[in-house]
N, C-alpha and C positions, 0 to 999 in steps of 0.2 A: 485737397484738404488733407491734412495730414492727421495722425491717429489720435494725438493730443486736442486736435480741435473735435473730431469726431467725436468723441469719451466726453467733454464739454455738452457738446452740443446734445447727444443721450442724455447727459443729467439734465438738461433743459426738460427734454421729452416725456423725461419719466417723474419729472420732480412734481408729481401731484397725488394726494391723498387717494384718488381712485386709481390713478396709473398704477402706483404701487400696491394696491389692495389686489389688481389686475393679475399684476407678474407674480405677487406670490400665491396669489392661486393657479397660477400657470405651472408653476414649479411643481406642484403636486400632479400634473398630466394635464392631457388633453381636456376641454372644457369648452360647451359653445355657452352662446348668446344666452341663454334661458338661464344658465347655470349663474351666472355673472349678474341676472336683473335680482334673483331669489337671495344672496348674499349681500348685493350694494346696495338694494333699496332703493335706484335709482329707476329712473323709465328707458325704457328699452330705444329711442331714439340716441339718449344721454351716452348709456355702454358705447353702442354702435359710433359716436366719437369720438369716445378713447381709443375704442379699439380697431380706428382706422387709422388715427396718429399715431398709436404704435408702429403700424403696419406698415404706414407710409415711409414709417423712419427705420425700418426692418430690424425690429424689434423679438415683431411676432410674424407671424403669419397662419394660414388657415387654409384645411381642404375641406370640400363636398363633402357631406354624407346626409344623399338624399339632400332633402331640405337645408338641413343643419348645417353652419359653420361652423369647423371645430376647431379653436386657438389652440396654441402652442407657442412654447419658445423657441427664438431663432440667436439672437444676440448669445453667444457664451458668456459673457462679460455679466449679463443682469441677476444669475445667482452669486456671485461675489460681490455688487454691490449690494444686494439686499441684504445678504449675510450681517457686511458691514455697519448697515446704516442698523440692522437690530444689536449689534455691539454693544456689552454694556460696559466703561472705562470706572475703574476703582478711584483714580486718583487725577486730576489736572497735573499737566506740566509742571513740573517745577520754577519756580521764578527765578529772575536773572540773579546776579549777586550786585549786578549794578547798571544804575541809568545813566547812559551818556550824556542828556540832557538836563539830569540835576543834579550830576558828577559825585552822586553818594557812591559810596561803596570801592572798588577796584576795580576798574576797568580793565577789560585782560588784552586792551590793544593799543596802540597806539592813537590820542585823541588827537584830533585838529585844534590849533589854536586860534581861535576868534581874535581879528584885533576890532574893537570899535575904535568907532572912528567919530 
């Protein structure tokens, strides 16, 4: 699998409102189970399978301490997208000066000429 499908396949993993609610509290440190039920509001089965399909797709990972599992990030990649995905853009793209298909404007290439028939 090469790195562009890899990166693909990560935004799959992570593209869910608790995944991401997961990673950026990762990003502030270490954090187990208990830490994650007290902010998501979710129940503790629920966390526990995000936070193996993270794992599985090594994302995150976790050691011992005592009892406690304690997440952390593994991926480098997932503080640059999150970064990203909080981005806030000023302005949209600017629009073309013209559609090739309703041939307004100037077209700045050469068009194909349609013959009907």
């Amino acid at each position: 699998m090469n790195s562009v499908t890899k990166r693909i396949e990560l935004l799959k993993v992570i593209s869910h409102p608790v995944r991401i609610s997961i990673l950026e509290e990762l990003l502030g440190g270490v954090k187990c189970v208990s830490d994650f039920e007290d902010f998501l509001e979710i129940s503790q089965p629920n966390v526990s399978q995000h936070l193996t399909l993270l794992r599985n797709h090594q994302v995150i990972d976790y050691y011992m301490d005592g009892r406690l599992r304690c997440y952390y990030l593994v991926d480098p990649i997932i503080p640059d997208i999150l970064k990203l995905i909080k981005r806030e853009y000023s302005e949209d793209l600017p629009t073309p000066s013209c559609c090739p298909a309703t041939k307004k404007g100037k077209y700045p290439g050469n068009r194909p000429v349609r013959v009907s028939r």
